[in-house]
SEMILO-153059 format. One record per residue (C-alpha): z, y, x; residue in one letter; residue number from 1. Coordinates in nm, 4 decimals, m for minus. Layout:
<pts>
{zz: Z | yy: Y | xx: X | code: A | pos: NUM}
...
</pts>
This chain:
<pts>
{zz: 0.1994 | yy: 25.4021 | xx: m9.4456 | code: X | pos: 1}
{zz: 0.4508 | yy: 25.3411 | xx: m9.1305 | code: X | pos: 2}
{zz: 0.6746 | yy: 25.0894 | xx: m9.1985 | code: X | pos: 3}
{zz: 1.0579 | yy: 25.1221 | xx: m9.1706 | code: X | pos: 4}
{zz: 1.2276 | yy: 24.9860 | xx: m8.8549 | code: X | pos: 5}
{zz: 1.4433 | yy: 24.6945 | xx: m8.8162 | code: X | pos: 6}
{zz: 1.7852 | yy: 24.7549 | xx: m8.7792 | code: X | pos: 7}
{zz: 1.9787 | yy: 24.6632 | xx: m8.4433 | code: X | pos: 8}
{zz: 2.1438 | yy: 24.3955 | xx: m8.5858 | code: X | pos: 9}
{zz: 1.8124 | yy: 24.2367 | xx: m8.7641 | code: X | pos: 10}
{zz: 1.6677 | yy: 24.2597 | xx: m8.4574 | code: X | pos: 11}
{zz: 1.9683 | yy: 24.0677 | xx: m8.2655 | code: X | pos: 12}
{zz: 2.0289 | yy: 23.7798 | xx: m8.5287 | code: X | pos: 13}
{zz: 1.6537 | yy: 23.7401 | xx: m8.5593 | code: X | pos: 14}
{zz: 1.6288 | yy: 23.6474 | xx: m8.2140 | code: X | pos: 15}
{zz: 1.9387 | yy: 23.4255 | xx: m8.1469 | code: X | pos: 16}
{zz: 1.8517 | yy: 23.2658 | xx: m8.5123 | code: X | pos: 17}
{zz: 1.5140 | yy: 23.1579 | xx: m8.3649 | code: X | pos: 18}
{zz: 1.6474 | yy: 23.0666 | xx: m8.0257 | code: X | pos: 19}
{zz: 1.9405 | yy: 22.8531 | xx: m8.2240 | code: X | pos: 20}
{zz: 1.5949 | yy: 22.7005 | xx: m8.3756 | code: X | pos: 21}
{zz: 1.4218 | yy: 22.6185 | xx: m8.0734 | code: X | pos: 22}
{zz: 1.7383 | yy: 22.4980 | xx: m7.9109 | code: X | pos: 23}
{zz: 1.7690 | yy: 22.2590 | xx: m8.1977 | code: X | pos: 24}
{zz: 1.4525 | yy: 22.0769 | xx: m8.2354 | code: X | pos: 25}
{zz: 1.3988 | yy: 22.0422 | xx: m7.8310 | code: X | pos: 26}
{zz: 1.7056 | yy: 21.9317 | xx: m7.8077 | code: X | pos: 27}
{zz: 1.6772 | yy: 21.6543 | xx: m8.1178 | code: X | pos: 28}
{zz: 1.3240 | yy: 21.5775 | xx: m7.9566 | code: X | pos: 29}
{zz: 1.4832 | yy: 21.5758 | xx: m7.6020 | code: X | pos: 30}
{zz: 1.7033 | yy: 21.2836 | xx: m7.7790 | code: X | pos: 31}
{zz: 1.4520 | yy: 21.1046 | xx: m7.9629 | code: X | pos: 32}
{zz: 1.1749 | yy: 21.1128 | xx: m7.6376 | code: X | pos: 33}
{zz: 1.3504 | yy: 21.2446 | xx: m7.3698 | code: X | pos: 34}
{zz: 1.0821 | yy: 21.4541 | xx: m7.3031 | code: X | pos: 35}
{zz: 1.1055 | yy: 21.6610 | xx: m7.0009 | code: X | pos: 36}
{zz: 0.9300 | yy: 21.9497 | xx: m7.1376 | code: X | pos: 37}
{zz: 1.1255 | yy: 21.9460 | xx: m7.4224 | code: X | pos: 38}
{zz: 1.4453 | yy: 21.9535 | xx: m7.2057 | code: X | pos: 39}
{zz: 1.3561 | yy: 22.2641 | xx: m7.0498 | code: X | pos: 40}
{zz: 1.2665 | yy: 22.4076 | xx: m7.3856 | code: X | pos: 41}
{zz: 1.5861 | yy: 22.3792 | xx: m7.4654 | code: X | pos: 42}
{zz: 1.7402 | yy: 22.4621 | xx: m7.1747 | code: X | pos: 43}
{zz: 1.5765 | yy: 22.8139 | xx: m7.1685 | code: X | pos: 44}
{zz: 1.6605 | yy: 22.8915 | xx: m7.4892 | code: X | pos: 45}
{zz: 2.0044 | yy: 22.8758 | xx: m7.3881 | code: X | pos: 46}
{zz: 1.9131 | yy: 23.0909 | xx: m7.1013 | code: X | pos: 47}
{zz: 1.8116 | yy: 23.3623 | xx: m7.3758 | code: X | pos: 48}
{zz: 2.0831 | yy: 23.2998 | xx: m7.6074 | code: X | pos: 49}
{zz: 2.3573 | yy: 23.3523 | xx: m7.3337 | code: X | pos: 50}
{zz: 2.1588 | yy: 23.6191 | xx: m7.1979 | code: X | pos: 51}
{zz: 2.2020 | yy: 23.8612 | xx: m7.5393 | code: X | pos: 52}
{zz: 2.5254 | yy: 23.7418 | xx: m7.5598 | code: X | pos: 53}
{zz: 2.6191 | yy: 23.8728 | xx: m7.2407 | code: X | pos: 54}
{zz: 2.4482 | yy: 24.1773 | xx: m7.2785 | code: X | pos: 55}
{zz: 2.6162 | yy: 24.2669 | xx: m7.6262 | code: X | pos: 56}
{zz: 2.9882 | yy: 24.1670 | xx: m7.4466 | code: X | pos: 57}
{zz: 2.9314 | yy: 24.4605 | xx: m7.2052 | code: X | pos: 58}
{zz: 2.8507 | yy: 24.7415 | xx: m7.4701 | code: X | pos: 59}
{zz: 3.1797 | yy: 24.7304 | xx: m7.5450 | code: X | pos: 60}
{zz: 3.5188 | yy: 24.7505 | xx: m7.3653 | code: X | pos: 61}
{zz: 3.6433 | yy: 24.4335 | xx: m7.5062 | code: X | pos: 62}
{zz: 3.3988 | yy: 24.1172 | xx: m7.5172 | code: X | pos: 63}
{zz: 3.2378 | yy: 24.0961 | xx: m7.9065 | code: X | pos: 64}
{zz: 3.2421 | yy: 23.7131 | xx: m7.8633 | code: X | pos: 65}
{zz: 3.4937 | yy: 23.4397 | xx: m7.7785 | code: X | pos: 66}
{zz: 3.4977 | yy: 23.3057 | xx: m7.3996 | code: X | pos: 67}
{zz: 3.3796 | yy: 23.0055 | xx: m7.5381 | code: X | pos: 68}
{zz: 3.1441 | yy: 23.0673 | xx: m7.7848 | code: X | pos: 69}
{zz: 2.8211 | yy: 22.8964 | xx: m7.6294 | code: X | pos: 70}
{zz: 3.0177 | yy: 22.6070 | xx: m7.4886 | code: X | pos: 71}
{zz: 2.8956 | yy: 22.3652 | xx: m7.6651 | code: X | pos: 72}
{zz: 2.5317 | yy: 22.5197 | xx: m7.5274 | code: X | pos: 73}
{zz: 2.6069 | yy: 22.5421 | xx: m7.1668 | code: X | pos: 74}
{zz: 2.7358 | yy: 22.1848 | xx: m7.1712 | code: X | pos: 75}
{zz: 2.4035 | yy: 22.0317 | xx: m7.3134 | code: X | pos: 76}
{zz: 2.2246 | yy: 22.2861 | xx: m7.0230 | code: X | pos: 77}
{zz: 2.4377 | yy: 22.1281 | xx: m6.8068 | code: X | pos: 78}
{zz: 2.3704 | yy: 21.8071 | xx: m6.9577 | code: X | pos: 79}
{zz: 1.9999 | yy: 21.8685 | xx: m6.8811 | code: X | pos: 80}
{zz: 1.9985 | yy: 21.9349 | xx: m6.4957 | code: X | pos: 81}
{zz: 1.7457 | yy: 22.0331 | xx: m6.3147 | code: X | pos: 82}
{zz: 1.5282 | yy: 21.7594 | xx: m6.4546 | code: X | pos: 83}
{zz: 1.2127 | yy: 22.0238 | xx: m6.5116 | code: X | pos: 84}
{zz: 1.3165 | yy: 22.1991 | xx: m6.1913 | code: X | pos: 85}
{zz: 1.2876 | yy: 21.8269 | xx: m5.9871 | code: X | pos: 86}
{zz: 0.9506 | yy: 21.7459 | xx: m6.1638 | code: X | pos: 87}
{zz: 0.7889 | yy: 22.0865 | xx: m6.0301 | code: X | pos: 88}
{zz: 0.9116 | yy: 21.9550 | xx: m5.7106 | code: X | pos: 89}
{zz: 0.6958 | yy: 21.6541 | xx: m5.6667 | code: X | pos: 90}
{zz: 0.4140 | yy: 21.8847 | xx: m5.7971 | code: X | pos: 91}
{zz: 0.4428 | yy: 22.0706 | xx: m5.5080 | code: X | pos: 92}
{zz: 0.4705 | yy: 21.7705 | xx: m5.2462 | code: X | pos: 93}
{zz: 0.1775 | yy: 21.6307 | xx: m5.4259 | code: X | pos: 94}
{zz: m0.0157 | yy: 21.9614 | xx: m5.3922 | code: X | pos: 95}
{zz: 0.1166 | yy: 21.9676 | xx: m5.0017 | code: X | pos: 96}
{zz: 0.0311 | yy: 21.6186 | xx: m4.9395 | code: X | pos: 97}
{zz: m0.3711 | yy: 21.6983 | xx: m5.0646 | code: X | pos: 98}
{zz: m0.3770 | yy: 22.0079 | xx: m4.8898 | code: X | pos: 99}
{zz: m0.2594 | yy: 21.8800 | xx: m4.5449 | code: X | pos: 100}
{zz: m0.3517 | yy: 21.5345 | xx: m4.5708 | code: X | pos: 101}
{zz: 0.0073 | yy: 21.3812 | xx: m4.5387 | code: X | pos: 102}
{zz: 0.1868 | yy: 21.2030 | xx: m4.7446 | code: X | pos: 103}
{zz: 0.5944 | yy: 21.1968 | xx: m4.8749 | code: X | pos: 104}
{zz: 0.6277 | yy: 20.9252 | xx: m5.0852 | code: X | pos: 105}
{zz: 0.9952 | yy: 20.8465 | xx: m5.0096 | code: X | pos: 106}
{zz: 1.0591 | yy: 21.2592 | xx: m5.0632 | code: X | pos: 107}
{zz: 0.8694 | yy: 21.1728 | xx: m5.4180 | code: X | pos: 108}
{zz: 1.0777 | yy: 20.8627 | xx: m5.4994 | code: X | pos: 109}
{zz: 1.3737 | yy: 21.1072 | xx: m5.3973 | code: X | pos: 110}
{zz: 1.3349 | yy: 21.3232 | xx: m5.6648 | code: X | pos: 111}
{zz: 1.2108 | yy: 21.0597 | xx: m5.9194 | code: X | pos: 112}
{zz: 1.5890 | yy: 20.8888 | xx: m5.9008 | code: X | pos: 113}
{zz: 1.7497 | yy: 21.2082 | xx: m5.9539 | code: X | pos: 114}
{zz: 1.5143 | yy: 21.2487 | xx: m6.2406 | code: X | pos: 115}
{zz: 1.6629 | yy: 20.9154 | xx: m6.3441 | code: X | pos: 116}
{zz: 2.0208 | yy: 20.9946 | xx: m6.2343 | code: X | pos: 117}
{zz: 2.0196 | yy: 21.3145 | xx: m6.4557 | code: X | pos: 118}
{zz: 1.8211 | yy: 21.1169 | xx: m6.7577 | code: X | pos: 119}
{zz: 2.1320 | yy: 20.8622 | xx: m6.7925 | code: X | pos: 120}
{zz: 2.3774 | yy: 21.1281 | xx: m6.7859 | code: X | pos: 121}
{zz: 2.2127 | yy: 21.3508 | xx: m7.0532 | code: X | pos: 122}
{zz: 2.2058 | yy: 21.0600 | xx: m7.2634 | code: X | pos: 123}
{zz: 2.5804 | yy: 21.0269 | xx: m7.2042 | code: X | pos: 124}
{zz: 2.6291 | yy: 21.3839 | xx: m7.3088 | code: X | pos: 125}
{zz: 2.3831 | yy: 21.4389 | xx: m7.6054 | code: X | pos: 126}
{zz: 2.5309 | yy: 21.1840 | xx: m7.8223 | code: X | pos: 127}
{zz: 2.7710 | yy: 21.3496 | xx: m7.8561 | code: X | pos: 128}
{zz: 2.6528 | yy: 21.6763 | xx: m7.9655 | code: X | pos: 129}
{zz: 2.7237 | yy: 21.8170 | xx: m8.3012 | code: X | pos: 130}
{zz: 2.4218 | yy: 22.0253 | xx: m8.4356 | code: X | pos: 131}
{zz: 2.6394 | yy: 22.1474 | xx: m8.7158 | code: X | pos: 132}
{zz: 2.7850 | yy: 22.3644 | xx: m8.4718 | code: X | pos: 133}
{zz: 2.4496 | yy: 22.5530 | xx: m8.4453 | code: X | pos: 134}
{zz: 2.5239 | yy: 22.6668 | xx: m8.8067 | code: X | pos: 135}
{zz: 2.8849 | yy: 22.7499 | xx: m8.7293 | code: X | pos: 136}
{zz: 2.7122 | yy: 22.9537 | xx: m8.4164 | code: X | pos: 137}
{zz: 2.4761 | yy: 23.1196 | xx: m8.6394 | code: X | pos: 138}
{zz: 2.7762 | yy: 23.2229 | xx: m8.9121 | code: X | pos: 139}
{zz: 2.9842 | yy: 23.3882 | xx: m8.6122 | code: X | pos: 140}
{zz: 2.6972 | yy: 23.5744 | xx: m8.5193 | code: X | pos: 141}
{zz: 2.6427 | yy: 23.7319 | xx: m8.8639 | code: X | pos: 142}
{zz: 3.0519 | yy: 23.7980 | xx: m8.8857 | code: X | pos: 143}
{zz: 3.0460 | yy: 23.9372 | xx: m8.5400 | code: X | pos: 144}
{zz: 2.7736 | yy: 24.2006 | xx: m8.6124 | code: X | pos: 145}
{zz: 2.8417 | yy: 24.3139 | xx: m8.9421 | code: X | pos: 146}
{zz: 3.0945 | yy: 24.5418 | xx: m8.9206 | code: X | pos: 147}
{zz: 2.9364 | yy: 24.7281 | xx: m8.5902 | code: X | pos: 148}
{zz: 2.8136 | yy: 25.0958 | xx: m8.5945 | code: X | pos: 149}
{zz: 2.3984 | yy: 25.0555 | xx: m8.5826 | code: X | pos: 150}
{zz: 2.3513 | yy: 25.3510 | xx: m8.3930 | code: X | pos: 151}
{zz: 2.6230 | yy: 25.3043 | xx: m8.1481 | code: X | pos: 152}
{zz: 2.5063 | yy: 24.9388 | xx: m8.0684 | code: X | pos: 153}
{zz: 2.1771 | yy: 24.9856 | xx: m8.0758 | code: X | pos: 154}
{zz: 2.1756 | yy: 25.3312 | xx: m7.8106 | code: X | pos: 155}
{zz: 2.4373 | yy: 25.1865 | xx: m7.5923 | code: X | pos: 156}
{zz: 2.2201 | yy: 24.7957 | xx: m7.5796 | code: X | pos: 157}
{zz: 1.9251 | yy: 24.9693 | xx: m7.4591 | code: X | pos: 158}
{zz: 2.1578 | yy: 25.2026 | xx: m7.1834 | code: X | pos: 159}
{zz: 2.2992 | yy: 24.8784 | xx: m7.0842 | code: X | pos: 160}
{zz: 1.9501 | yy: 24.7702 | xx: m7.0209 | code: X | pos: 161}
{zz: 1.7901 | yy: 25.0495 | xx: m6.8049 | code: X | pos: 162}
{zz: 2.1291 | yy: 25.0809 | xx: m6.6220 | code: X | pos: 163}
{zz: 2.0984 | yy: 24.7032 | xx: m6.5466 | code: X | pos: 164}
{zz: 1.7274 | yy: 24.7942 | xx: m6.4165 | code: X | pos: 165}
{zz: 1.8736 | yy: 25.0968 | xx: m6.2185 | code: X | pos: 166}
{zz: 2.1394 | yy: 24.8547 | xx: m6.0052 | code: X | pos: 167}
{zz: 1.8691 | yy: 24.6176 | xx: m5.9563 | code: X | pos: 168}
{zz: 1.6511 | yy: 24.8695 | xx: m5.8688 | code: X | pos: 169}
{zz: 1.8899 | yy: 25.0035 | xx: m5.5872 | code: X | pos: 170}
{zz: 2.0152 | yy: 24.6148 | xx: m5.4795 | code: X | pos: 171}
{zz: 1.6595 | yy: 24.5787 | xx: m5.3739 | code: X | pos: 172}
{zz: 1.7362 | yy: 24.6876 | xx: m5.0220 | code: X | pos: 173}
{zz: 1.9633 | yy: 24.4588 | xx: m4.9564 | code: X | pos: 174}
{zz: 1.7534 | yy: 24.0883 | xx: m5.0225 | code: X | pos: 175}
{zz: 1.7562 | yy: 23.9962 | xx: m4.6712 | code: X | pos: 176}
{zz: 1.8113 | yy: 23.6918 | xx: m4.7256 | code: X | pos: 177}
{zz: 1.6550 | yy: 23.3960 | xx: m4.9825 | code: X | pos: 178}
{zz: 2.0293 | yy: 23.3646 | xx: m5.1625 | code: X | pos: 179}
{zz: 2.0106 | yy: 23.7424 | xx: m5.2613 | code: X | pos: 180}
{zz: 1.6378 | yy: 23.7066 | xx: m5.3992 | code: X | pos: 181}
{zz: 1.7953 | yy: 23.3996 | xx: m5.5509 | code: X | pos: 182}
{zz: 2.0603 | yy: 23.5863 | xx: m5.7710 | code: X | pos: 183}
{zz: 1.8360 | yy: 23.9007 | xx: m5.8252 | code: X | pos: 184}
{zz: 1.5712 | yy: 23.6921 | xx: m5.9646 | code: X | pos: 185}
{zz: 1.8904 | yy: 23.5126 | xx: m6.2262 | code: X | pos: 186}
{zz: 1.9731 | yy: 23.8782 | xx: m6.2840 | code: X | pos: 187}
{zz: 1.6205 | yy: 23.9905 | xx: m6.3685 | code: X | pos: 188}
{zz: 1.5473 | yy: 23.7205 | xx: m6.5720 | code: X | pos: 189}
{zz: 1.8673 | yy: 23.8050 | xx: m6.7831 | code: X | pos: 190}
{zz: 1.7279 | yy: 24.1511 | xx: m6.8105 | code: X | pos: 191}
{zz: 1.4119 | yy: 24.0410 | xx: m6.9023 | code: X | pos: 192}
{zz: 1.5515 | yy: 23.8294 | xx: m7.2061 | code: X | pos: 193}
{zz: 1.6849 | yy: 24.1401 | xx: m7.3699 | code: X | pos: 194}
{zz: 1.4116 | yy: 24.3395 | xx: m7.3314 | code: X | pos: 195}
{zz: 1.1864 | yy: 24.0464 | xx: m7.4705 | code: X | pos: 196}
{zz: 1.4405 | yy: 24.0779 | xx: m7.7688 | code: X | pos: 197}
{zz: 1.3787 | yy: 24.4485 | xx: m7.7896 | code: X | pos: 198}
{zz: 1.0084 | yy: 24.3617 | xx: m7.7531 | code: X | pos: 199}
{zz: 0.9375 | yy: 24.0872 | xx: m8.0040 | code: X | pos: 200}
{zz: 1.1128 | yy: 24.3068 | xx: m8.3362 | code: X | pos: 201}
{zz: 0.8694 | yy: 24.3535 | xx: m8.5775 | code: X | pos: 202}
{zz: 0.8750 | yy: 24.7504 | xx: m8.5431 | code: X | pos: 203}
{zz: 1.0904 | yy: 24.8512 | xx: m8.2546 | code: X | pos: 204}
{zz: 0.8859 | yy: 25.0350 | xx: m7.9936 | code: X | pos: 205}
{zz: 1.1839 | yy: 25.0484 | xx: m7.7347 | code: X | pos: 206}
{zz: 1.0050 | yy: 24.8260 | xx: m7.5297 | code: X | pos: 207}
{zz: 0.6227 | yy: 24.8392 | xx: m7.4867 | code: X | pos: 208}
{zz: 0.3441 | yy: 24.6481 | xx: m7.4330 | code: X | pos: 209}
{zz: 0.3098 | yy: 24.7510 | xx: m7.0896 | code: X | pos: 210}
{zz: 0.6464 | yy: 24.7332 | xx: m6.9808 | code: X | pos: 211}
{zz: 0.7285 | yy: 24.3891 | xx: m7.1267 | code: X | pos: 212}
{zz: 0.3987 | yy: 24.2581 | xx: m6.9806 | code: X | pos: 213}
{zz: 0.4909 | yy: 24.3847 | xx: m6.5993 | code: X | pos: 214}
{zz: 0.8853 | yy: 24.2522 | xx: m6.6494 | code: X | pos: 215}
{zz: 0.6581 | yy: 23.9067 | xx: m6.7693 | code: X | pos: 216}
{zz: 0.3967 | yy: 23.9052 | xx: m6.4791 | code: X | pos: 217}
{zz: 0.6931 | yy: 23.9857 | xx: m6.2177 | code: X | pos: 218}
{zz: 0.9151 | yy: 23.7027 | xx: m6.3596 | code: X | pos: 219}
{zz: 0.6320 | yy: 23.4886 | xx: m6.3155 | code: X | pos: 220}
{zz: 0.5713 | yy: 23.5518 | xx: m5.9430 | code: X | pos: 221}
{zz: 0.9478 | yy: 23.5377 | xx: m5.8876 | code: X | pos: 222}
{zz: 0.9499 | yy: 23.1544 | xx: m6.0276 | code: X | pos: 223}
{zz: 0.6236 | yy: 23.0759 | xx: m5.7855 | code: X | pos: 224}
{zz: 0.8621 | yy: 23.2081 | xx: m5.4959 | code: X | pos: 225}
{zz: 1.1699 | yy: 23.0291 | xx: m5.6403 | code: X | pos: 226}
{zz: 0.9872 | yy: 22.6802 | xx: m5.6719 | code: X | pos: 227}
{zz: 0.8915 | yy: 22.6885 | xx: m5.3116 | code: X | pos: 228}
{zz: 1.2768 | yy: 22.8032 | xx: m5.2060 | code: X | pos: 229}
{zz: 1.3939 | yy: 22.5314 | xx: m5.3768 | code: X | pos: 230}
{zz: 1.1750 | yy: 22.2829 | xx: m5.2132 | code: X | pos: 231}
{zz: 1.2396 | yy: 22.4569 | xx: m4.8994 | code: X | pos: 232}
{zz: 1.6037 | yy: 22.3869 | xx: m4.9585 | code: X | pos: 233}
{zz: 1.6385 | yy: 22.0924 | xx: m5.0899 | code: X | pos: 234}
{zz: 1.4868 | yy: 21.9471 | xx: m4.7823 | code: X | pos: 235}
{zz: 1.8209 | yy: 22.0926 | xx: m4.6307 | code: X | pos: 236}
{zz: 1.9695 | yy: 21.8908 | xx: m4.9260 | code: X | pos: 237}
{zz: 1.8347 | yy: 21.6082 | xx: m4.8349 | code: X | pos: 238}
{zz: 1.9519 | yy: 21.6188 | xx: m4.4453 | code: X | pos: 239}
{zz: 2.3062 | yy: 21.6185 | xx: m4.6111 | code: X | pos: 240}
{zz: 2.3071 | yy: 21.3668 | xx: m4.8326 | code: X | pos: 241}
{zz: 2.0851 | yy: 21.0704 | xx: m4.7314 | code: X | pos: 242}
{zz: 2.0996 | yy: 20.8693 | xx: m4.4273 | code: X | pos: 243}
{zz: 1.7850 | yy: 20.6905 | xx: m4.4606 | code: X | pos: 244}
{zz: 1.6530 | yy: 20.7591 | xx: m4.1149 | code: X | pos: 245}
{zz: 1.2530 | yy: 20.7383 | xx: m4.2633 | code: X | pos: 246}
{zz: 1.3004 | yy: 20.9874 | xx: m4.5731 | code: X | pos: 247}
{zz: 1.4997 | yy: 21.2161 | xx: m4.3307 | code: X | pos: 248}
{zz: 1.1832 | yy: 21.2040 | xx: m4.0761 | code: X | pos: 249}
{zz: 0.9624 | yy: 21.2866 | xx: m4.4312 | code: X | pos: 250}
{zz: 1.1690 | yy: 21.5718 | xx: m4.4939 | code: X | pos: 251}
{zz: 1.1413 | yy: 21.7481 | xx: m4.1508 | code: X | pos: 252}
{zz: 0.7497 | yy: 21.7251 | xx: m4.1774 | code: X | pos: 253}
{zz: 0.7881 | yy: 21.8863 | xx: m4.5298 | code: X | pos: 254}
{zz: 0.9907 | yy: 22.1251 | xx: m4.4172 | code: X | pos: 255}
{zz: 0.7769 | yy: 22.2463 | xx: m4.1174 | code: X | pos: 256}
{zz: 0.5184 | yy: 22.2787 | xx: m4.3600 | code: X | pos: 257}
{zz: 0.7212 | yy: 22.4459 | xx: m4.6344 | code: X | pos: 258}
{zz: 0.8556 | yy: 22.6874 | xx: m4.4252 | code: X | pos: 259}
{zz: 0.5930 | yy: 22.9278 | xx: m4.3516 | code: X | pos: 260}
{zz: 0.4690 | yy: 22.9051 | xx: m4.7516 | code: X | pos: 261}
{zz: 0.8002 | yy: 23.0130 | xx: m4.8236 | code: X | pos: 262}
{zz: 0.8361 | yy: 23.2483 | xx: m4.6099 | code: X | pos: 263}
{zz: 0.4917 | yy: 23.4193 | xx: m4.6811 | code: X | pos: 264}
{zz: 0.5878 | yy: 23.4155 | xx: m5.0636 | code: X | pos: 265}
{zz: 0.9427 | yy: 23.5691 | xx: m4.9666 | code: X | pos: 266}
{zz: 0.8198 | yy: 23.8899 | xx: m4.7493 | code: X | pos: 267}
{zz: 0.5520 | yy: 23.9494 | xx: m5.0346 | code: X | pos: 268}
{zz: 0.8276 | yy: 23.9630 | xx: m5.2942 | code: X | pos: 269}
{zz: 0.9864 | yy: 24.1734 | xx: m5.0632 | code: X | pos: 270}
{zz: 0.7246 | yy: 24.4052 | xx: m5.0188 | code: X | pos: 271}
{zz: 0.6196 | yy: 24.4383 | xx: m5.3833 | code: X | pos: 272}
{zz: 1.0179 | yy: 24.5101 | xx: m5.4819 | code: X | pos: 273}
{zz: 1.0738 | yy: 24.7619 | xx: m5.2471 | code: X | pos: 274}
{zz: 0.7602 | yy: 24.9522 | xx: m5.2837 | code: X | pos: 275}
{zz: 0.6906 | yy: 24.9185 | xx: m5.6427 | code: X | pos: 276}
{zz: 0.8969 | yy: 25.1361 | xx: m5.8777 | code: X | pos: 277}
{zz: 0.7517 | yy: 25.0546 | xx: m6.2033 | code: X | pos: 278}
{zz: 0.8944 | yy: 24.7466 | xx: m6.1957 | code: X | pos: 279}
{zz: 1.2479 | yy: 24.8645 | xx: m6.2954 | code: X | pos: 280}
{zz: 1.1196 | yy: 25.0973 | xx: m6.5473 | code: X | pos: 281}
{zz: 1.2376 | yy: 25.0249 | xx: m6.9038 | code: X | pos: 282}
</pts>
């Protein structure tokens, strides 16, 4: 016996309910542990959240939610740095250090004060976060929906989708440099969170199994790229901010040896983008 769909808007709340969720008790475990993995947890839940929201906003001519509706969210993101983004960091120096024999420690204790540096101010800013809000959040969400056409919403979410594929898939021509790959990776990502909506409803087959899977894999090969651009650049970060003659001589090795990883990883993208269709295929 087939089962009846989901509606649109069951499908919606059911995912920004359970991304509310998560957000919640990574961000009360964040609190209680600070644990780093928790942190990003959280973090990327409000990367989904803000995502949908976003998404919804541009079905219609005028924005379905307030300006500041996630605030409180994007503050606590904010809150959060790039604490998870830092620790993958001296992953990779530790990884380059075995597999050329050198060694960065002041490059390691670099990134292990801003780990400490962002762990003092997220204290600062979670105390003072109000987790009733999430309830508020969750009751504007239900009031926002309710009174919205199914079919309209639901036909002109998924067009917003494949025509967000479509400009992506014709901005691929123009990532000459790491900064575009940068944002068209941020914009993919977005995508992907809505189609991952569209995928995880019980009995939607708008997105399948195939499709989500490829949008998954890519993502995935994107971050390995990303990862190594950021510890390409931050070496450039480093030049700028410190003035500690021996770290500064730790970051130019790095970055000789960075460099052509990086720029391996970044023609590959490029090569799979441009020649691969089926990955902008909804």
């Amino acid at each position: 016996m087939q089962t009846e769909a989901e509606s649109i808007k069951t499908v919606i709340t059911s995912y920004l309910f359970k991304y509310l969720e998560e957000f919640r008790v990574n961000l009360e475990h964040a609190i209680s542990d600070y644990d780093p993995e928790a942190i990003h947890q959280y973090r990327v839940s409000v990367k989904r959240i803000r995502a949908v929201v976003r998404a919804l906003d541009r079905v219609y001519e005028e924005p379905l939610f307030p300006e500041d509706f996630i605030m409180p969210l994007r503050d606590m993101f904010k809150a959060g740095g790039t604490i998870r983004d830092d620790q993958v960091q001296i992953g990779l120096v530790k990884h380059a250090e075995k597999q050329y024999g050198q060694s960065f420690p002041l490059i390691k204790n670099f990134y292990k004060k801003r780990i400490d540096d962002q762990r003092n101010a997220f204290f600062n800013h979670s105390v003072d976060f109000d987790f009733e809000l999430l309830k508020e959040l969750s009751g504007k969400i239900e009031e926002i929906l309710e009174p919205l056409d199914e079919e309209y919403l639901e036909l002109n979410l998924y067009n917003r989708l494949h025509k967000a594929m479509e400009k992506l898939k014709i901005k691929r021509y123009d990532l000459d440099q790491p900064e575009a790959l940068h944002k068209f990776r941020t914009r993919f990502k977005e995508n992907g969170y809505v189609a991952e909506m569209f995928y995880q409803s019980k009995y939607s087959h708008k997105i399948s199994k195939a499709t989500y899977s490829r949008m998954k894999k890519f993502g995935l090969e994107l971050g390995n790229w990303h990862d190594h651009y950021q510890l390409w650049s931050k070496t450039a970060f480093i030049f700028h901010e410190s003035r500690n003659m021996d770290l500064l001589s730790e970051a130019f090795e790095m970055r000789k040896l960075i460099m052509p990883v990086h720029d391996k990883l970044f023609q590959e993208i490029l090569h799979l983008i441009k020649r691969d269709d089926s990955l902008f295929m909804i």
